[in-house]
Gaussian input, Z-matrix of N, CA and C with variables (Angstrom, degrees):
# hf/3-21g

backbone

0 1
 N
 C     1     B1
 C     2     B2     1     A1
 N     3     B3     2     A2     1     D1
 C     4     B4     3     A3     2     D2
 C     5     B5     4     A4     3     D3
 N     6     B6     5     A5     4     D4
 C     7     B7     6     A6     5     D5
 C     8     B8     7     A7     6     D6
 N     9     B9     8     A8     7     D7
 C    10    B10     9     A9     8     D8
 C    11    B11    10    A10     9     D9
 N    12    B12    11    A11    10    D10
 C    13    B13    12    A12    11    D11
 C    14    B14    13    A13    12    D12
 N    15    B15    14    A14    13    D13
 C    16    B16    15    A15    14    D14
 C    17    B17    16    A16    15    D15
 N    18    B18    17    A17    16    D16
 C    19    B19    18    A18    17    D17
 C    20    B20    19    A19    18    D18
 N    21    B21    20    A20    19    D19
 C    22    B22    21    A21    20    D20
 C    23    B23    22    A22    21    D21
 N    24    B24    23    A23    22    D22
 C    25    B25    24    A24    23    D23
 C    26    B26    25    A25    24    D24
 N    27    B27    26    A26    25    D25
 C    28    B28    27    A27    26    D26
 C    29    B29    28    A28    27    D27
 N    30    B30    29    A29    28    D28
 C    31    B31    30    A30    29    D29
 C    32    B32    31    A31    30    D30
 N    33    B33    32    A32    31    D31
 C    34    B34    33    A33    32    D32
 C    35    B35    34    A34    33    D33
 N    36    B36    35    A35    34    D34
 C    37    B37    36    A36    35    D35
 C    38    B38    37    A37    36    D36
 N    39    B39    38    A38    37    D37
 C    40    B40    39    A39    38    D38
 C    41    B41    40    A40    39    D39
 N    42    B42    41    A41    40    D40
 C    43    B43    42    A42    41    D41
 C    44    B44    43    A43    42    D42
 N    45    B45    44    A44    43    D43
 C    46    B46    45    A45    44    D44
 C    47    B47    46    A46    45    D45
 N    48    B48    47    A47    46    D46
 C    49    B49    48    A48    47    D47
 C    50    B50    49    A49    48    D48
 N    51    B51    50    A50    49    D49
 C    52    B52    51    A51    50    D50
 C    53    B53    52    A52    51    D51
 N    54    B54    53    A53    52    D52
 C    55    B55    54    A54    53    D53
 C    56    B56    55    A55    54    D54
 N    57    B57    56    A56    55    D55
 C    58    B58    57    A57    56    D56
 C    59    B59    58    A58    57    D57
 N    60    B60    59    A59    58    D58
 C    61    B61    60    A60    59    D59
 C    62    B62    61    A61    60    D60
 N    63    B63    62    A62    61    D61
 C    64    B64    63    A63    62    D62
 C    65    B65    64    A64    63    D63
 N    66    B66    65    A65    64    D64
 C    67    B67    66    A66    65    D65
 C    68    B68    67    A67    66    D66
 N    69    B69    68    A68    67    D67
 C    70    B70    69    A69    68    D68
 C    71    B71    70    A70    69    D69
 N    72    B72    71    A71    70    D70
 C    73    B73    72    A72    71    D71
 C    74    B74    73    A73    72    D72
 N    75    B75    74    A74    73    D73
 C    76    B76    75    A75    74    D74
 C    77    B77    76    A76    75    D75
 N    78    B78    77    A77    76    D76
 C    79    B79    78    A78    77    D77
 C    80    B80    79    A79    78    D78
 N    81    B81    80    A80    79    D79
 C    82    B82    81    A81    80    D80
 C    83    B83    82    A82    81    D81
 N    84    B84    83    A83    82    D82
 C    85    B85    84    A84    83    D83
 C    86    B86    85    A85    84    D84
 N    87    B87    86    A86    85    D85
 C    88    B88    87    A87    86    D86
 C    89    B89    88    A88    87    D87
 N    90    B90    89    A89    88    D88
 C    91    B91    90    A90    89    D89
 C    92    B92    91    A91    90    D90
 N    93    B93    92    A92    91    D91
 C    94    B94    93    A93    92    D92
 C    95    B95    94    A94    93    D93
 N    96    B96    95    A95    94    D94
 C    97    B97    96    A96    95    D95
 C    98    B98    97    A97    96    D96
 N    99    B99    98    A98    97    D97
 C   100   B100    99    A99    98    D98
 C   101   B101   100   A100    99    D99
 N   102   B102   101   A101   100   D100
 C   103   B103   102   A102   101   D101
 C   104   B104   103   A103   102   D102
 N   105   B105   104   A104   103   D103
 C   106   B106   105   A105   104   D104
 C   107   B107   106   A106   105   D105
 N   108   B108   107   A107   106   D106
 C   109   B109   108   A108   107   D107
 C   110   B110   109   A109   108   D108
 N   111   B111   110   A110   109   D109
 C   112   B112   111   A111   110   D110
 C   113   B113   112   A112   111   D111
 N   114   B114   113   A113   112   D112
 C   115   B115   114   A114   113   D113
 C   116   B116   115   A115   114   D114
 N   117   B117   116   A116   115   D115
 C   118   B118   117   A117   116   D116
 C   119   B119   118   A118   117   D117
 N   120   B120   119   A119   118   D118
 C   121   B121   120   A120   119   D119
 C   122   B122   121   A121   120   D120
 N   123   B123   122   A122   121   D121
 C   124   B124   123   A123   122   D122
 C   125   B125   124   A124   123   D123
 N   126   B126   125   A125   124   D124
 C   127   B127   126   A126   125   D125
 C   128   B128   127   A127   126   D126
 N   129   B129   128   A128   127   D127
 C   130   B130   129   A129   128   D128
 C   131   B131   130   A130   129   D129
 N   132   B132   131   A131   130   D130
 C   133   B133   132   A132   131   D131
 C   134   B134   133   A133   132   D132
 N   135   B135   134   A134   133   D133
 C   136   B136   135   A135   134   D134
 C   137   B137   136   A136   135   D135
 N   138   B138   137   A137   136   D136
 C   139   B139   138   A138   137   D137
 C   140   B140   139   A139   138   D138
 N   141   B141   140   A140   139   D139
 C   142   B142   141   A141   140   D140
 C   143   B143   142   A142   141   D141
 N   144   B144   143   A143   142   D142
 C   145   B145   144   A144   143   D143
 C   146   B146   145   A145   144   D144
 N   147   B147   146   A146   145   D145
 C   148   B148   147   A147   146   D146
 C   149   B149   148   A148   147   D147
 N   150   B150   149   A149   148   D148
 C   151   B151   150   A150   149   D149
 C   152   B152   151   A151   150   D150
 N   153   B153   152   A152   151   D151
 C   154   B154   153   A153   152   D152
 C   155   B155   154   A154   153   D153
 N   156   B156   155   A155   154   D154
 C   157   B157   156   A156   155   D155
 C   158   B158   157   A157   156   D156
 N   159   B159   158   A158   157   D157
 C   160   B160   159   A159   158   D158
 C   161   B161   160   A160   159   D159
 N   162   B162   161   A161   160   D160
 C   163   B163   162   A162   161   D161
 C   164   B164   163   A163   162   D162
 N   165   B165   164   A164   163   D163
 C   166   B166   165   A165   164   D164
 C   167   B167   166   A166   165   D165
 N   168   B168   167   A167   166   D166
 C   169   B169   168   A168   167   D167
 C   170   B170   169   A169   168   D168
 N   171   B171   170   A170   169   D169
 C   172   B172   171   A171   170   D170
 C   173   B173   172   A172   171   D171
 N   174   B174   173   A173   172   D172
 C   175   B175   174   A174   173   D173
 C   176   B176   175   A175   174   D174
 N   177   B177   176   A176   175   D175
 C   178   B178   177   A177   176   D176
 C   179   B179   178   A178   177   D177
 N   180   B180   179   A179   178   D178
 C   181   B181   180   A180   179   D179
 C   182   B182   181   A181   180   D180
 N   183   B183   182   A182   181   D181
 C   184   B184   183   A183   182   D182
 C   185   B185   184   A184   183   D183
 N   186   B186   185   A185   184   D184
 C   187   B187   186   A186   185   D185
 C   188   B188   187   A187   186   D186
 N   189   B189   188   A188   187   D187
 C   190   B190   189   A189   188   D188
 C   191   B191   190   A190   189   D189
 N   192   B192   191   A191   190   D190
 C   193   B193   192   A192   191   D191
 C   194   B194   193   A193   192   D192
 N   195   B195   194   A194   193   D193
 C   196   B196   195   A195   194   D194
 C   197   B197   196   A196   195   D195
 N   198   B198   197   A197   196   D196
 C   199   B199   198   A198   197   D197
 C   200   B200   199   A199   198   D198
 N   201   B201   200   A200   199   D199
 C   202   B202   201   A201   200   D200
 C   203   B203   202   A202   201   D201
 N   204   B204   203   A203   202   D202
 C   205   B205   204   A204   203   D203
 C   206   B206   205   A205   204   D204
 N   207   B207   206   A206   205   D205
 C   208   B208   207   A207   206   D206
 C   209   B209   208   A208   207   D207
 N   210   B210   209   A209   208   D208
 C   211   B211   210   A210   209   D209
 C   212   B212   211   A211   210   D210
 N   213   B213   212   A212   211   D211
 C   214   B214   213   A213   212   D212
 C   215   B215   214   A214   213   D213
 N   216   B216   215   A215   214   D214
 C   217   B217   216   A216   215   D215
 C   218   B218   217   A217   216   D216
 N   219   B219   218   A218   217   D217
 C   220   B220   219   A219   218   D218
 C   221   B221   220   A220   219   D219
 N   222   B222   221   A221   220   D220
 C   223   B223   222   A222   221   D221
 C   224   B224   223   A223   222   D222
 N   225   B225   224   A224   223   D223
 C   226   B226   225   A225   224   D224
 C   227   B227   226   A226   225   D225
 N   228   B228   227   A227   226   D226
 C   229   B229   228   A228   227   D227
 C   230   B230   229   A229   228   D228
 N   231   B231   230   A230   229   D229
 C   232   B232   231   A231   230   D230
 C   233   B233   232   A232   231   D231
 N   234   B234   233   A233   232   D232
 C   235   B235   234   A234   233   D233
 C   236   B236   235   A235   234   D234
 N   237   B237   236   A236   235   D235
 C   238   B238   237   A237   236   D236
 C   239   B239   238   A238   237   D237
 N   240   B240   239   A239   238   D238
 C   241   B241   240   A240   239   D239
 C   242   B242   241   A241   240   D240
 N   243   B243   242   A242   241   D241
 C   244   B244   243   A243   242   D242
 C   245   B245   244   A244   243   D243
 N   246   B246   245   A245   244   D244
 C   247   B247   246   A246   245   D245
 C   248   B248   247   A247   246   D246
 N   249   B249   248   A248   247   D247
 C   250   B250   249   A249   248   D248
 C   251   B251   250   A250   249   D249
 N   252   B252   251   A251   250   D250
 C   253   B253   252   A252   251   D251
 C   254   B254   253   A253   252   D252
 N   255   B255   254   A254   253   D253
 C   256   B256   255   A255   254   D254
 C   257   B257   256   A256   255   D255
 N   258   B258   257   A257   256   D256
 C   259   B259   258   A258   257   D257
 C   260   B260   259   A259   258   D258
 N   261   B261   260   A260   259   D259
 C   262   B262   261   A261   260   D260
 C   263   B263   262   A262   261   D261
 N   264   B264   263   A263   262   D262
 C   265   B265   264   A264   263   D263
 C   266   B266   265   A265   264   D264
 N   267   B267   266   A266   265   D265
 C   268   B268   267   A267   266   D266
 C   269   B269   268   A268   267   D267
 N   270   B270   269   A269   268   D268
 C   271   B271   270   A270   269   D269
 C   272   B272   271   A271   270   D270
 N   273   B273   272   A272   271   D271
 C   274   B274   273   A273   272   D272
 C   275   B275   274   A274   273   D273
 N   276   B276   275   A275   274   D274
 C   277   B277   276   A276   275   D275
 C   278   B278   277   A277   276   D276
 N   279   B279   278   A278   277   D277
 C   280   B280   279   A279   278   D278
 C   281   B281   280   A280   279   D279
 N   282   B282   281   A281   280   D280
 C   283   B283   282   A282   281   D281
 C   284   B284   283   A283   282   D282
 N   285   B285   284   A284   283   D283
 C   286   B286   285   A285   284   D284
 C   287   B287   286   A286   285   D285
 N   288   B288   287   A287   286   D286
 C   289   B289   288   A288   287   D287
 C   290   B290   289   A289   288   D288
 N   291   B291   290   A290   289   D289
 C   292   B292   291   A291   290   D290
 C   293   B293   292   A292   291   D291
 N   294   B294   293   A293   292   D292
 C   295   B295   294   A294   293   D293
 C   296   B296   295   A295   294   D294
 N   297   B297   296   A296   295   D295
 C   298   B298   297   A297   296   D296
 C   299   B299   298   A298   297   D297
 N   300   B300   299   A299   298   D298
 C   301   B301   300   A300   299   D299
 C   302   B302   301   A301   300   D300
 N   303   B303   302   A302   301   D301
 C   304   B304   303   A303   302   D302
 C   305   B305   304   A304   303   D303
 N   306   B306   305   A305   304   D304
 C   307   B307   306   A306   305   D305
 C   308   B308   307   A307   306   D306
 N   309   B309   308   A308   307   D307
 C   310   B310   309   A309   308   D308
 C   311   B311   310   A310   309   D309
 N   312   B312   311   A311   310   D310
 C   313   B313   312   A312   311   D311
 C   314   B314   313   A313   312   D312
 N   315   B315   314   A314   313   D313
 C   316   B316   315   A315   314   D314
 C   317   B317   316   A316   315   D315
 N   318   B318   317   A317   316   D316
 C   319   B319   318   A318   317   D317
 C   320   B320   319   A319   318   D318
 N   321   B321   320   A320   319   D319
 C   322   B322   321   A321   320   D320
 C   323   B323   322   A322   321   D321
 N   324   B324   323   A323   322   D322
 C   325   B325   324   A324   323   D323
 C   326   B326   325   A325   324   D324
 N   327   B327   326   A326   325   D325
 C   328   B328   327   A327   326   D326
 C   329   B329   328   A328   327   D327
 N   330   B330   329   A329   328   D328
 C   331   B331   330   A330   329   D329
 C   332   B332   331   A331   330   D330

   B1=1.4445
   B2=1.5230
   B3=1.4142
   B4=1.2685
   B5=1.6950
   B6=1.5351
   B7=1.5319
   B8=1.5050
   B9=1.7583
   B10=1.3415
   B11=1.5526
   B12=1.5447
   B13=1.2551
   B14=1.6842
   B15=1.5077
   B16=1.0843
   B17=1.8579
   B18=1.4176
   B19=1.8458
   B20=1.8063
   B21=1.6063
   B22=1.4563
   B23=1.2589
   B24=1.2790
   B25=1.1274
   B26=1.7842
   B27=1.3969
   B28=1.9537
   B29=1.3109
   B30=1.6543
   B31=1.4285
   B32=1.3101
   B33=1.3303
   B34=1.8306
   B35=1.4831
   B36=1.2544
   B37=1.9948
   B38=1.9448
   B39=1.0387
   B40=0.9519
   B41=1.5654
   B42=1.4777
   B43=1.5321
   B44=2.0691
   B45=1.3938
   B46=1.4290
   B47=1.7230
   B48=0.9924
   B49=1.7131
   B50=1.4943
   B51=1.5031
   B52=1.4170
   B53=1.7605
   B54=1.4528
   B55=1.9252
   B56=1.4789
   B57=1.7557
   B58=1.2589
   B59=1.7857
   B60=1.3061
   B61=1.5672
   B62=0.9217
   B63=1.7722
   B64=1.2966
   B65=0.9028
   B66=1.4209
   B67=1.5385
   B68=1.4844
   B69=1.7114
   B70=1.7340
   B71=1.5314
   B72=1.8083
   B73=1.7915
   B74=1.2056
   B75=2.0137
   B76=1.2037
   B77=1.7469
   B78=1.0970
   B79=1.2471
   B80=1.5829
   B81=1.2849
   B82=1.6444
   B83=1.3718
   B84=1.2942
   B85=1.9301
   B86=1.1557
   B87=1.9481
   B88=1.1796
   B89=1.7437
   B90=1.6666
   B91=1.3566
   B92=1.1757
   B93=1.3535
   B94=1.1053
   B95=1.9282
   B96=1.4612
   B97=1.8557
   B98=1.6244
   B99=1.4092
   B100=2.0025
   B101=1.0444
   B102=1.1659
   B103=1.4676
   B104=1.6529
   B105=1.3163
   B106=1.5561
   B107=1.3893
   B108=1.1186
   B109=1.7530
   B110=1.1893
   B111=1.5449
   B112=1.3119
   B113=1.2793
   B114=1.5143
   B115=1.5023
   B116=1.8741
   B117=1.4908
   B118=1.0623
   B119=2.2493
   B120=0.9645
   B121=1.7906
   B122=1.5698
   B123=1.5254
   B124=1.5895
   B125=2.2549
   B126=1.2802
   B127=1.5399
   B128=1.4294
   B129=1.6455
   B130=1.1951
   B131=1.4774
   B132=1.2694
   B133=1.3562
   B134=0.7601
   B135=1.6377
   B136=1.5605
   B137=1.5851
   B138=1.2604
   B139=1.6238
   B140=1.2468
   B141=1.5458
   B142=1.3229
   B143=1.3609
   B144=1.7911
   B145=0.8779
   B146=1.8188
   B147=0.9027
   B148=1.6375
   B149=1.8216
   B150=1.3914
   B151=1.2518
   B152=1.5944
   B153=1.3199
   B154=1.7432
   B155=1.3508
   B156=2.0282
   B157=1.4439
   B158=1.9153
   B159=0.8919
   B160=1.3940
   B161=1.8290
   B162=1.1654
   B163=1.5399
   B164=1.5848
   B165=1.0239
   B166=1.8349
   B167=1.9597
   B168=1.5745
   B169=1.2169
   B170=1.5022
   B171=1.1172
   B172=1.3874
   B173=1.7600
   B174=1.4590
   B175=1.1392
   B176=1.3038
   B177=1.4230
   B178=1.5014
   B179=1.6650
   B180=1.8101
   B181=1.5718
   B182=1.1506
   B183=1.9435
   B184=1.2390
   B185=1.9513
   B186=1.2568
   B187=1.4526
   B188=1.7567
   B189=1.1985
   B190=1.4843
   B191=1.5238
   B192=1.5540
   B193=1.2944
   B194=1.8459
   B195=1.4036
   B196=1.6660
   B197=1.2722
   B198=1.5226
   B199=1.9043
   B200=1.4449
   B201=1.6400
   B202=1.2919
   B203=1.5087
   B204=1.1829
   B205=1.5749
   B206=1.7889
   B207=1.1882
   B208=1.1343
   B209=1.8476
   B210=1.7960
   B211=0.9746
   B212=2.0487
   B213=0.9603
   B214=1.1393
   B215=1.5255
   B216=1.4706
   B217=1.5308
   B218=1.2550
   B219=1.0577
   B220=2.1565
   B221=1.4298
   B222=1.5140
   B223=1.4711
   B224=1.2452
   B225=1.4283
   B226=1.6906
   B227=1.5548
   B228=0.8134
   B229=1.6907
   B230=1.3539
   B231=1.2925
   B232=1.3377
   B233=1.4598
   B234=1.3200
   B235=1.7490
   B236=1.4951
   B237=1.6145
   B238=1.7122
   B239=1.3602
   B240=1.3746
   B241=1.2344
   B242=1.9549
   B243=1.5442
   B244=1.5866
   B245=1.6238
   B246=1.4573
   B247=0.9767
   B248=1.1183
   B249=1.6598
   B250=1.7919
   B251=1.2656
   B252=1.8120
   B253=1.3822
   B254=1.6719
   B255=0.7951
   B256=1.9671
   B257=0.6278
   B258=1.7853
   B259=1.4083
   B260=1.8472
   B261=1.4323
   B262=1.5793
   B263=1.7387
   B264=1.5075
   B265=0.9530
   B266=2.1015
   B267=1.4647
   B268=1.2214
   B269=1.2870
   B270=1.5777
   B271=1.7008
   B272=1.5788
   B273=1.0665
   B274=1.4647
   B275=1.3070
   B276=1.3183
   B277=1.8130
   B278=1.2840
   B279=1.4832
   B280=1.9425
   B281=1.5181
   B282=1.9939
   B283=1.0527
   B284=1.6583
   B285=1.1525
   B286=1.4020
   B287=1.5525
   B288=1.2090
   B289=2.2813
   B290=1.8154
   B291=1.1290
   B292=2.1224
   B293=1.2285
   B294=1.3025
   B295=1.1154
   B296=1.3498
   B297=1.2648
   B298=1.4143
   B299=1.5464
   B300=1.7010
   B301=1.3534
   B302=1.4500
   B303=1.1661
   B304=1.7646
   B305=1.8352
   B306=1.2538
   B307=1.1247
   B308=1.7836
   B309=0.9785
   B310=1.7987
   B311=1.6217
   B312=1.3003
   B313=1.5238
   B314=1.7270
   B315=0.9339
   B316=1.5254
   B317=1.1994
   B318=1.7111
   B319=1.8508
   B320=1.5434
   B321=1.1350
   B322=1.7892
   B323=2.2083
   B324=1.6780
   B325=1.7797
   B326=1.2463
   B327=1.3007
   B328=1.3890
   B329=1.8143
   B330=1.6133
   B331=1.4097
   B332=1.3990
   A1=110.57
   A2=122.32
   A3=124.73
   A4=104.87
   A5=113.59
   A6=99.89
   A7=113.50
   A8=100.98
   A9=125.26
   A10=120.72
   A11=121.57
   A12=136.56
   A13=102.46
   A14=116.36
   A15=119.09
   A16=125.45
   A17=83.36
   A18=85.58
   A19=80.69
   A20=130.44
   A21=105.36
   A22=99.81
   A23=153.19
   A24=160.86
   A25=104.65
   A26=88.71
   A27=98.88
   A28=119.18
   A29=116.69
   A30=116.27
   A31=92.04
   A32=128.03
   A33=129.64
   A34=93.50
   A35=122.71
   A36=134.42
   A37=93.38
   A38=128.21
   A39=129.69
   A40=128.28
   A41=104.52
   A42=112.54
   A43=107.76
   A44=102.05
   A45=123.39
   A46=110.13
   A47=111.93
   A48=124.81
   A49=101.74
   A50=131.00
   A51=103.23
   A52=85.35
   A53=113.05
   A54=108.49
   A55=97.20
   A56=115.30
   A57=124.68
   A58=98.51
   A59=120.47
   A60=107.76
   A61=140.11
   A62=131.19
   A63=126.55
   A64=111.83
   A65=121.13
   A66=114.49
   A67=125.61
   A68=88.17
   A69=111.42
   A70=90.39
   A71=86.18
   A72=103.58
   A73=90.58
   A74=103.30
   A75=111.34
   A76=94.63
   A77=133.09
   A78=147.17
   A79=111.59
   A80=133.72
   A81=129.43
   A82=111.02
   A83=99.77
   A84=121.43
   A85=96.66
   A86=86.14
   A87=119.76
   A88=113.43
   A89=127.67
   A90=128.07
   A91=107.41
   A92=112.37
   A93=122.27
   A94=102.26
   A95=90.39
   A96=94.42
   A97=119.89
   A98=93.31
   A99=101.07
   A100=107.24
   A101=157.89
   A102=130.45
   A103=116.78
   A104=129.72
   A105=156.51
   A106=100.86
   A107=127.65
   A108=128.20
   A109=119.35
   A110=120.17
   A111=123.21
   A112=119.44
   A113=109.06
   A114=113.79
   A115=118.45
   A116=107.38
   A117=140.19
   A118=86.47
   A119=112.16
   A120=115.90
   A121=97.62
   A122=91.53
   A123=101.72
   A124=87.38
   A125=92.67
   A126=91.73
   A127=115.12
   A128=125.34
   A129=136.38
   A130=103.57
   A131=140.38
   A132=146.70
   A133=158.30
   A134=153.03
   A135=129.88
   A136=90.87
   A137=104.07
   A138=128.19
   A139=109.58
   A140=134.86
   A141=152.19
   A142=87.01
   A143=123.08
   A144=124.63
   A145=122.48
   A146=144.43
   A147=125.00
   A148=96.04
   A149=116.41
   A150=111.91
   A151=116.56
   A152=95.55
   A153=124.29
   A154=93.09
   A155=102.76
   A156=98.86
   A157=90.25
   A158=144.34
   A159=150.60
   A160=135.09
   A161=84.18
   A162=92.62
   A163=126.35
   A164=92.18
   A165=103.91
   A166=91.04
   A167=110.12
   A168=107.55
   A169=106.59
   A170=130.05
   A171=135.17
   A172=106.97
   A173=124.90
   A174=113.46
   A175=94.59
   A176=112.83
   A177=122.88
   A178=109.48
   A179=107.21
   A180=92.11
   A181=123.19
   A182=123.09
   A183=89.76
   A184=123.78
   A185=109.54
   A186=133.06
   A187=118.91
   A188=124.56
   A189=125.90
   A190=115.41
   A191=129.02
   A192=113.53
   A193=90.31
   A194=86.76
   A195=100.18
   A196=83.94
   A197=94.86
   A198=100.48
   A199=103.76
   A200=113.35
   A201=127.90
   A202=114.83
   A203=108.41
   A204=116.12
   A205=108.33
   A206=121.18
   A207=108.67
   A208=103.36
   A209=116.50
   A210=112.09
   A211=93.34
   A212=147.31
   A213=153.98
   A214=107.46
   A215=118.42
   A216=96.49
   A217=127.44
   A218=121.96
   A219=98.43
   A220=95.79
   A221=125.67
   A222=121.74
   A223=107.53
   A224=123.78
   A225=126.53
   A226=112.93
   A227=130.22
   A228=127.23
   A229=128.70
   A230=137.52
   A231=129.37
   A232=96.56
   A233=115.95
   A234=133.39
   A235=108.10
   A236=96.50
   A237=102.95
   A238=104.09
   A239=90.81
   A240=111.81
   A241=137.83
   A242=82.23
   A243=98.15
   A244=106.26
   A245=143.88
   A246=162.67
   A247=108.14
   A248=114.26
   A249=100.80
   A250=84.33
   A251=90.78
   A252=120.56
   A253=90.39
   A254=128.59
   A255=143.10
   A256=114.35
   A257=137.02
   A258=152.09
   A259=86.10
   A260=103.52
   A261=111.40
   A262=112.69
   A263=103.20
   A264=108.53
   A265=124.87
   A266=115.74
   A267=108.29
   A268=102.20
   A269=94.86
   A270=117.25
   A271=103.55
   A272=124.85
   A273=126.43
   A274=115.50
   A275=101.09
   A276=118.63
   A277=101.99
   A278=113.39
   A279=122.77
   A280=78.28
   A281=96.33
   A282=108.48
   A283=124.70
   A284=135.20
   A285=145.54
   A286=89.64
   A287=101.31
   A288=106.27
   A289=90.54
   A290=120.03
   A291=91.05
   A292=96.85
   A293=155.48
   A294=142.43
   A295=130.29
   A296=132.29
   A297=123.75
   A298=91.65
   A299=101.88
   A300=96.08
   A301=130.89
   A302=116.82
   A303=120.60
   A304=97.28
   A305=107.06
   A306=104.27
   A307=108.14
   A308=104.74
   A309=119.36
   A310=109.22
   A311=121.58
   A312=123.28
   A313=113.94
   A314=105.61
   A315=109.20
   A316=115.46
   A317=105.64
   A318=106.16
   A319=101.16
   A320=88.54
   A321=110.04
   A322=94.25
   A323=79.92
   A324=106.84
   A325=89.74
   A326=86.83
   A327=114.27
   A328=111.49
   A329=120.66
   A330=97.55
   A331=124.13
   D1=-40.09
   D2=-165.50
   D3=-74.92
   D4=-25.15
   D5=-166.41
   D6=-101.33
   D7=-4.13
   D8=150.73
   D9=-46.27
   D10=-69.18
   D11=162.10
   D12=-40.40
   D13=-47.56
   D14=-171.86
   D15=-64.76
   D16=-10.43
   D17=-158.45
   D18=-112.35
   D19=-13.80
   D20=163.89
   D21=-104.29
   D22=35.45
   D23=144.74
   D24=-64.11
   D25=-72.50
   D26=179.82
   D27=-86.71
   D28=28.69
   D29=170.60
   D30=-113.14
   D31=-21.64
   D32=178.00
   D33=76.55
   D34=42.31
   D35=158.66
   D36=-79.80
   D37=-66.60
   D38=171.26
   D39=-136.99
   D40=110.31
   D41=-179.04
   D42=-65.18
   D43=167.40
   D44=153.17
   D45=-50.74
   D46=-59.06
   D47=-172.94
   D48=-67.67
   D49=-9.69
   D50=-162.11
   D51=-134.13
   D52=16.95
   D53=172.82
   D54=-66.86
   D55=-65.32
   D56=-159.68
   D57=-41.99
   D58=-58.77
   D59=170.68
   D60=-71.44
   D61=-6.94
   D62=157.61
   D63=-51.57
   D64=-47.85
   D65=-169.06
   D66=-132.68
   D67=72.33
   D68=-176.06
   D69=-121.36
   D70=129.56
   D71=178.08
   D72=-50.99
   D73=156.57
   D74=176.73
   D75=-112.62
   D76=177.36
   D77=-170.31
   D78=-40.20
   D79=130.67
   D80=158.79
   D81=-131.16
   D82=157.30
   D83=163.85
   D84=-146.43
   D85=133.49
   D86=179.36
   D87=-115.70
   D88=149.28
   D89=169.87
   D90=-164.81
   D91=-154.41
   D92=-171.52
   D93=-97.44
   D94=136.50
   D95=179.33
   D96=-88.42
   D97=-18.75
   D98=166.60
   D99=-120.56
   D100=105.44
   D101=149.89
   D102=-99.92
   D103=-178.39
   D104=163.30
   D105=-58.64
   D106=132.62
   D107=140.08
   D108=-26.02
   D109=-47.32
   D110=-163.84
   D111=-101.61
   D112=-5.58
   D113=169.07
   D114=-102.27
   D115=145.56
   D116=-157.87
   D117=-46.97
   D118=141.29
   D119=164.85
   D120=-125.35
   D121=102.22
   D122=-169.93
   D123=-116.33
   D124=107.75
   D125=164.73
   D126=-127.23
   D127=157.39
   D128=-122.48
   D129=-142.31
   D130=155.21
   D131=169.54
   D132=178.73
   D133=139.46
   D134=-130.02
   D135=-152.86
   D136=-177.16
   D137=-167.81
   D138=45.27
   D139=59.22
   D140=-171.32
   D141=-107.49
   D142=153.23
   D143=165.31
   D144=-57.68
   D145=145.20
   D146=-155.60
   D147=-91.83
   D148=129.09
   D149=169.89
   D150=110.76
   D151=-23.79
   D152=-157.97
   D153=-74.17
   D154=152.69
   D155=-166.91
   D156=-110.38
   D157=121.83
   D158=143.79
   D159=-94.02
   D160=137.63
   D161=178.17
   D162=-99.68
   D163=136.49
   D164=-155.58
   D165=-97.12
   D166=131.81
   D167=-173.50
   D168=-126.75
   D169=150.63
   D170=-152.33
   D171=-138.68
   D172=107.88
   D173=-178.83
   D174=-109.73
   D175=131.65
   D176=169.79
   D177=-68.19
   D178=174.00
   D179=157.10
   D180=-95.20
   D181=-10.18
   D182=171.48
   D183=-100.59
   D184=82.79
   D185=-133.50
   D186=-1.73
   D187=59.56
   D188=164.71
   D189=-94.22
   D190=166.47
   D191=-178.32
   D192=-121.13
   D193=-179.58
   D194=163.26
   D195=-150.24
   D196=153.64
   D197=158.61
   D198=-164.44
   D199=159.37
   D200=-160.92
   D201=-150.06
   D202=133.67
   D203=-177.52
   D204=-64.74
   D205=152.25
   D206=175.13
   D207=-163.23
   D208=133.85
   D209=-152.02
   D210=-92.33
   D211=124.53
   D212=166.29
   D213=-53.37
   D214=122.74
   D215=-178.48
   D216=-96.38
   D217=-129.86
   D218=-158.59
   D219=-116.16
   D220=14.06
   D221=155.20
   D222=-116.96
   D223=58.44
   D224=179.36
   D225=52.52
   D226=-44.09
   D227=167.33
   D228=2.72
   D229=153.12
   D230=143.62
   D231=-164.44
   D232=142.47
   D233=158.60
   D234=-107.63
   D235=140.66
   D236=161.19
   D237=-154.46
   D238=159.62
   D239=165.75
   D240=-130.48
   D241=114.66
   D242=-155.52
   D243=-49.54
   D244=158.66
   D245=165.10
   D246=-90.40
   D247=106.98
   D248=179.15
   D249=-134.90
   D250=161.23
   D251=-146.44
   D252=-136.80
   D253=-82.21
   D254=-177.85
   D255=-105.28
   D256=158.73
   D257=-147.88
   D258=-115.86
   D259=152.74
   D260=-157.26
   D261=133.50
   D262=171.32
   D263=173.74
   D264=-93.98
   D265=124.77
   D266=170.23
   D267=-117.41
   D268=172.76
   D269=-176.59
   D270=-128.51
   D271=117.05
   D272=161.18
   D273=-107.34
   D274=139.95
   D275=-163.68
   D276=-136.18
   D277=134.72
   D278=173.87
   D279=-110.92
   D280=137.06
   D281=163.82
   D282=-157.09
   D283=115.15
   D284=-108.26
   D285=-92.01
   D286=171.07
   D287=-156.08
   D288=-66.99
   D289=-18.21
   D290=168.00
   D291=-94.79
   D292=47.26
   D293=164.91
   D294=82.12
   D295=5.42
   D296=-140.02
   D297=-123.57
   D298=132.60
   D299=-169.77
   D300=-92.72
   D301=142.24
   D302=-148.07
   D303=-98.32
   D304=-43.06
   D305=171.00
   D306=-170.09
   D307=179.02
   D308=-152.43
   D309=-154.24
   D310=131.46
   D311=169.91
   D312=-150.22
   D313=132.97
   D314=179.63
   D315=-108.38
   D316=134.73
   D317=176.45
   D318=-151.50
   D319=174.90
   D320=-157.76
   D321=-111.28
   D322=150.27
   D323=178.51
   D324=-135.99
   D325=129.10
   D326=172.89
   D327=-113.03
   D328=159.68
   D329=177.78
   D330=-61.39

């Protein structure tokens, strides 16, 4: 095993310096997967770049968007809270100032 490690060690397949980032969580948001109309859709999220400005995107069900700037704080973090309007399915997506989407979750309103 060791000269295994050893022989992708000295082929440079995978260095010492680059384990810690193979396998560093990449970004999540977490909430609620059903909620009420009338209750708060507070969803949550970490491994954001720290500081980083992202935009939080909101697809309604009857296909309209909303979206909102939102500053990530300086321990990767971010909270929001979705704006709901009608019972249906939405998708909220953080996605970094060129657009590119970091992550995505879909949940249901119920009346």
């Amino acid at each position: 095993k060791n000269r295994l490690l050893a022989l992708f060690l000295a082929t440079g397949v995978l260095t010492v310096s680059q384990i810690p980032s193979a396998f560093a969580a990449g970004p999540y948001l977490g909430g609620p997967s059903i909620i009420g109309r009338h209750e708060p859709a507070v969803f949550n999220g970490g491994n954001y770049a720290p500081n980083s400005v992202v935009r939080m995107v909101v697809a309604y069900p009857d296909n309209t968007q909303h979206s909102q700037v939102l500053l990530v704080g300086n321990d990767g973090t971010l909270k929001y809270e979705v704006p709901l309007a009608v019972a249906g399915n939405y998708t909220l997506t953080v996605q970094d100032e060129k657009g590119k989407v970091l992550k995505s979750v879909i949940f249901a309103v119920t009346q």
